[in-house]
CHARMM internal coordinates of N, CA and C (Angstrom, degrees):
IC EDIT
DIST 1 N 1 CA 1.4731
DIST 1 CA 1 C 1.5402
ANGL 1 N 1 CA 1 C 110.16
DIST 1 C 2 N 1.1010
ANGL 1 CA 1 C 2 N 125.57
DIHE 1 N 1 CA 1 C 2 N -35.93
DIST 2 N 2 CA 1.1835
ANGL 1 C 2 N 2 CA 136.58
DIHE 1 CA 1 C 2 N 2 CA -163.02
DIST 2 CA 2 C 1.5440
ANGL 2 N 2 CA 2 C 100.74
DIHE 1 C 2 N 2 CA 2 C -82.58
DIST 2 C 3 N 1.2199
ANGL 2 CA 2 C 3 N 137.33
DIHE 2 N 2 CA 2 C 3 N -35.12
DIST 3 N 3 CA 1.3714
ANGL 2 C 3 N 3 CA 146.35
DIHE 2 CA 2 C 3 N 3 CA -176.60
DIST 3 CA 3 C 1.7180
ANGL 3 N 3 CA 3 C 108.03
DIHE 2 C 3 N 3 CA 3 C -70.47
DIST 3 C 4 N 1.5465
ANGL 3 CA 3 C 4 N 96.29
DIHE 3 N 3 CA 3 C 4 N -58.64
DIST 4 N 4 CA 1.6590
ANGL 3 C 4 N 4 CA 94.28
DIHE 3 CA 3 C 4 N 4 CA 165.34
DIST 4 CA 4 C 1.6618
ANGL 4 N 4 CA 4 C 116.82
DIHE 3 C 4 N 4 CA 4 C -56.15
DIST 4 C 5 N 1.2946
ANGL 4 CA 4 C 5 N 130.88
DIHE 4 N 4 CA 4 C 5 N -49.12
DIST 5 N 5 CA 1.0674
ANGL 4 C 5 N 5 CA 107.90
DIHE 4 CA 4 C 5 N 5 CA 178.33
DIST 5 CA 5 C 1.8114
ANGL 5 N 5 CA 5 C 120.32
DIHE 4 C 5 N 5 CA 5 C -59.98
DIST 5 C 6 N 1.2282
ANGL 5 CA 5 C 6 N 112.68
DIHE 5 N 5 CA 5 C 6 N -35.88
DIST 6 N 6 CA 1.3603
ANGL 5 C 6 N 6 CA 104.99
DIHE 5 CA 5 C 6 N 6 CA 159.81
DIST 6 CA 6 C 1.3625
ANGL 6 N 6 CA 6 C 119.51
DIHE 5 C 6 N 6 CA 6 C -52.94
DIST 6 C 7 N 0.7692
ANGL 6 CA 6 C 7 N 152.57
DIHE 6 N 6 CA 6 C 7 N -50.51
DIST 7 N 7 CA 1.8075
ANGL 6 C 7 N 7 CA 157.78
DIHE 6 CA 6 C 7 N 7 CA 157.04
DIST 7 CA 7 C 1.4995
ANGL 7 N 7 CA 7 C 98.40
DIHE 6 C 7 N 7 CA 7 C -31.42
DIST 7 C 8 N 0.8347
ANGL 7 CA 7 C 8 N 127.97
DIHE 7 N 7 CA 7 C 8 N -62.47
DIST 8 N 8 CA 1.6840
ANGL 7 C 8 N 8 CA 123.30
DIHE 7 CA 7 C 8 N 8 CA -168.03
DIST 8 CA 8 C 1.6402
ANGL 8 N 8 CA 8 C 106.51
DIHE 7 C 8 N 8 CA 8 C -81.38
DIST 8 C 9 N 1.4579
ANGL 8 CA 8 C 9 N 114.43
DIHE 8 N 8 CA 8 C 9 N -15.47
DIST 9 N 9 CA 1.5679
ANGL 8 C 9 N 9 CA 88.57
DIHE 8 CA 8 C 9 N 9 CA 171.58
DIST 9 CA 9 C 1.3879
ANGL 9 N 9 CA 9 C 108.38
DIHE 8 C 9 N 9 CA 9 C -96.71
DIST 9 C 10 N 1.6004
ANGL 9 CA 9 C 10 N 118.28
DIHE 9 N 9 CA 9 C 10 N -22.59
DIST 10 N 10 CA 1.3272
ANGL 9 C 10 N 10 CA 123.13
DIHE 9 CA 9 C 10 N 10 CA 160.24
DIST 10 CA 10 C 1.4648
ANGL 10 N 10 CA 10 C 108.59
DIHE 9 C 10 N 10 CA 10 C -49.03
DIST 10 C 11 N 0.8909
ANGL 10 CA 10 C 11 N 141.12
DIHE 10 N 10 CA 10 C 11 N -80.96
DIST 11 N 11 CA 1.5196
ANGL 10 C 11 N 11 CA 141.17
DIHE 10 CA 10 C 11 N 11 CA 160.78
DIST 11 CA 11 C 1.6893
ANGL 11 N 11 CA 11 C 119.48
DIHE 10 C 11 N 11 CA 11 C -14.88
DIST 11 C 12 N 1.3990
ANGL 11 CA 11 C 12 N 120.51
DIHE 11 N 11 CA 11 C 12 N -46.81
DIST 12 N 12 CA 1.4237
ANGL 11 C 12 N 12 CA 139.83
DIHE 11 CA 11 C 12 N 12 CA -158.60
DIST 12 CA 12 C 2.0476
ANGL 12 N 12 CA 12 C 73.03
DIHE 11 C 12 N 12 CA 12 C -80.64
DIST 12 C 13 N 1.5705
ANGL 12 CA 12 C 13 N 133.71
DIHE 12 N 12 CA 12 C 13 N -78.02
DIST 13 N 13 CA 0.9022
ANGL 12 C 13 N 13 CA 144.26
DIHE 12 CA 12 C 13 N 13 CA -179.51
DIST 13 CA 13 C 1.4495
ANGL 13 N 13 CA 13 C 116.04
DIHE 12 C 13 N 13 CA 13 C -18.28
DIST 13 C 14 N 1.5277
ANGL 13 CA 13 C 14 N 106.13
DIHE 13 N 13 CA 13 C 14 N -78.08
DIST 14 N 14 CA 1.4381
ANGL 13 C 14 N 14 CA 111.64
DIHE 13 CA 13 C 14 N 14 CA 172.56
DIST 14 CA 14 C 1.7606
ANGL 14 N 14 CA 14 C 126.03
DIHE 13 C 14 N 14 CA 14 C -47.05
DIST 14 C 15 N 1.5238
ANGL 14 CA 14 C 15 N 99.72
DIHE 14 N 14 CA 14 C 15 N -33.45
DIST 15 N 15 CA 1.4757
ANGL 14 C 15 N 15 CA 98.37
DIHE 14 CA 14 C 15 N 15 CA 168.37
DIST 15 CA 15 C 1.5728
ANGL 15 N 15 CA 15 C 121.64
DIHE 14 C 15 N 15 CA 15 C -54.96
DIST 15 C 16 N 1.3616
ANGL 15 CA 15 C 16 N 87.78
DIHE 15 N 15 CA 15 C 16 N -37.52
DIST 16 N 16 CA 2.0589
ANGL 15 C 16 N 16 CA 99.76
DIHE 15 CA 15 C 16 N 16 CA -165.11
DIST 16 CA 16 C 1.3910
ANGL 16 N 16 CA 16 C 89.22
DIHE 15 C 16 N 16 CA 16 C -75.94
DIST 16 C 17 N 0.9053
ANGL 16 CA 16 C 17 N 129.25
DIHE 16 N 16 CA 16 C 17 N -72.18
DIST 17 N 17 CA 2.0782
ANGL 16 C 17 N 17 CA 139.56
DIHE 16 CA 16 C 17 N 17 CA 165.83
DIST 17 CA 17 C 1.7053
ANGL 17 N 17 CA 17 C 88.33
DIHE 16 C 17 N 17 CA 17 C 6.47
DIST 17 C 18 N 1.4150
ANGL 17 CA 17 C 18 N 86.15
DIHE 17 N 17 CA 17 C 18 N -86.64
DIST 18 N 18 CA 1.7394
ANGL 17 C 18 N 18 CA 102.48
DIHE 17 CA 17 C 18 N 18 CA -170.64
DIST 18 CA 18 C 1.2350
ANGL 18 N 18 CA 18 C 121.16
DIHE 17 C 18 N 18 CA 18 C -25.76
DIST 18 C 19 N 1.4837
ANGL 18 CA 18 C 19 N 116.08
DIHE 18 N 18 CA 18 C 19 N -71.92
DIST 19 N 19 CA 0.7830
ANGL 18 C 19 N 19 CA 149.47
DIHE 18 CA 18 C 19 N 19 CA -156.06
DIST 19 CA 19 C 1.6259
ANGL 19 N 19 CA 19 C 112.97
DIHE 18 C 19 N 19 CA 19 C -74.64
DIST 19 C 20 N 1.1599
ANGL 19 CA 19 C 20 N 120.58
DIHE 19 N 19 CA 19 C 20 N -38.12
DIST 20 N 20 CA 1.4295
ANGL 19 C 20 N 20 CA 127.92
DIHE 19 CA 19 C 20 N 20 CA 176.69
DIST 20 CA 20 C 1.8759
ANGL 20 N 20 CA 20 C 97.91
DIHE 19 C 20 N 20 CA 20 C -82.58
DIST 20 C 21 N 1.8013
ANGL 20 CA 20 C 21 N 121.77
DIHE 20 N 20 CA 20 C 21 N -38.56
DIST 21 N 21 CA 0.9269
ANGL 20 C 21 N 21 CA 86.92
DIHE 20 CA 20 C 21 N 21 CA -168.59
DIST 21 CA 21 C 1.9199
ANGL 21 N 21 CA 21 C 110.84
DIHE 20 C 21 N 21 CA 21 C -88.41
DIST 21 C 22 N 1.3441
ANGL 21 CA 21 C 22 N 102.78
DIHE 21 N 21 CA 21 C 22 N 16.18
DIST 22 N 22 CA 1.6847
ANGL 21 C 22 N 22 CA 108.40
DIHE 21 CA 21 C 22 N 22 CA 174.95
DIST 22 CA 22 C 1.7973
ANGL 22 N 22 CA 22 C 109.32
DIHE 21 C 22 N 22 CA 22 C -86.63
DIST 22 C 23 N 1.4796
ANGL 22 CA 22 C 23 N 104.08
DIHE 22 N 22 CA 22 C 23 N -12.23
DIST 23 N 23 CA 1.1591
ANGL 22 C 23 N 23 CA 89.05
DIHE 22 CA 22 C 23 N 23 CA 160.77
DIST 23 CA 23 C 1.4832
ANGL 23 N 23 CA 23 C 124.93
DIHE 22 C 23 N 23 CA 23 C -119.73
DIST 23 C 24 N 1.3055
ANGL 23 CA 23 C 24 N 114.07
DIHE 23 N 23 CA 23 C 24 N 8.74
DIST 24 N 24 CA 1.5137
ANGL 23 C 24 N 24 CA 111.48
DIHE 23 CA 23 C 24 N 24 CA 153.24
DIST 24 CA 24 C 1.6455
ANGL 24 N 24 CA 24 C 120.00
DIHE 23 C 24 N 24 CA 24 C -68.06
DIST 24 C 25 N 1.6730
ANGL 24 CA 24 C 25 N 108.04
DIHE 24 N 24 CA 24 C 25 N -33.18
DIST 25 N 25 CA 1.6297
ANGL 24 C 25 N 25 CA 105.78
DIHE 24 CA 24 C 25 N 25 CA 176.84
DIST 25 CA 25 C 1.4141
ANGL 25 N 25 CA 25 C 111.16
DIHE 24 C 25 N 25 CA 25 C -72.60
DIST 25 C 26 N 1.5449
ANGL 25 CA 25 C 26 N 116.14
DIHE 25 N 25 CA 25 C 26 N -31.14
DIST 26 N 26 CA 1.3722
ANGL 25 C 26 N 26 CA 107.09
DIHE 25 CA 25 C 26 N 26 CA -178.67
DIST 26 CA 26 C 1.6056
ANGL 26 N 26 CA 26 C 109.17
DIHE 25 C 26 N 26 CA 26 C -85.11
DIST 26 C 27 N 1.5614
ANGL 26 CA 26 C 27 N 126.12
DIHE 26 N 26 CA 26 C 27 N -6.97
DIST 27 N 27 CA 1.1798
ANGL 26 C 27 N 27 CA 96.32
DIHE 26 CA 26 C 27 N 27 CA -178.09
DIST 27 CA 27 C 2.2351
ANGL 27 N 27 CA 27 C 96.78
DIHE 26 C 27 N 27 CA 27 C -98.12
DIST 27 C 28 N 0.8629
ANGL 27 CA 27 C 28 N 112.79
DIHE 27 N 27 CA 27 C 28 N 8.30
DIST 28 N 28 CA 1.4241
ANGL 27 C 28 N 28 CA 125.48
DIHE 27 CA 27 C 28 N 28 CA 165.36
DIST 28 CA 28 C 1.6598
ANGL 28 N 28 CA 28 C 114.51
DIHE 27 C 28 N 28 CA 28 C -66.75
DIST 28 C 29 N 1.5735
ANGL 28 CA 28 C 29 N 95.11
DIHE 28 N 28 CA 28 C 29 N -75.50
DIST 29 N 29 CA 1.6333
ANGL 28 C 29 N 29 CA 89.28
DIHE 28 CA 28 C 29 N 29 CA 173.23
DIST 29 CA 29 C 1.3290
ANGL 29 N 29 CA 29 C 107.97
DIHE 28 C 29 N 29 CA 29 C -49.61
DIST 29 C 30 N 1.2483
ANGL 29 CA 29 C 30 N 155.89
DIHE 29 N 29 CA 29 C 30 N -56.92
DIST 30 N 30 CA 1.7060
ANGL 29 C 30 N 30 CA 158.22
DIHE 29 CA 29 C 30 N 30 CA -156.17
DIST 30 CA 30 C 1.5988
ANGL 30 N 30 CA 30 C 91.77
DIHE 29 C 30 N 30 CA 30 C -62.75
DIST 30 C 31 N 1.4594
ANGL 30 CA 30 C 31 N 115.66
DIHE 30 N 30 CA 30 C 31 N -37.95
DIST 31 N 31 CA 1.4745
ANGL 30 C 31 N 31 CA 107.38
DIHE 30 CA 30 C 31 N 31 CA 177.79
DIST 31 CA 31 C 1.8391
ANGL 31 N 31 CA 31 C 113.45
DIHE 30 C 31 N 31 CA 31 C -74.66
DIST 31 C 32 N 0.9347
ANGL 31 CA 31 C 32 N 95.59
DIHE 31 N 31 CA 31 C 32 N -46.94
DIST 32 N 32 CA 1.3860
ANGL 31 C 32 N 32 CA 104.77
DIHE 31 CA 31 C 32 N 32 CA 169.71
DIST 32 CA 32 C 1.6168
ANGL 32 N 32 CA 32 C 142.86
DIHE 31 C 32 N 32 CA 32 C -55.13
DIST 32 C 33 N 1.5615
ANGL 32 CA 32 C 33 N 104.73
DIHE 32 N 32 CA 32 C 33 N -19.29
DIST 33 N 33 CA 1.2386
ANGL 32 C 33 N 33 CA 114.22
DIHE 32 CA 32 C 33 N 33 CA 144.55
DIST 33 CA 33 C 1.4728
ANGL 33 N 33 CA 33 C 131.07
DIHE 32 C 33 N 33 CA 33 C -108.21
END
COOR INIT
IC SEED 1 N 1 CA 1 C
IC BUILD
């Protein structure tokens, strides 16, 4: 049990990762033009 919850916050993590840094590039390009 304890392993899966590691998996899903690893997972929960990588989403936010992603996700925050897809909107630092997109709010870059918008700066950029």
């Amino acid at each position: 049990m304890r392993k899966d919850v590691n998996i899903s916050i690893n997972q929960l993590c990588i989403k936010v990762i992603t996700g925050t840094t897809g909107l630092v590039i997109a709010v870059m390009l918008s700066l950029a033009y």
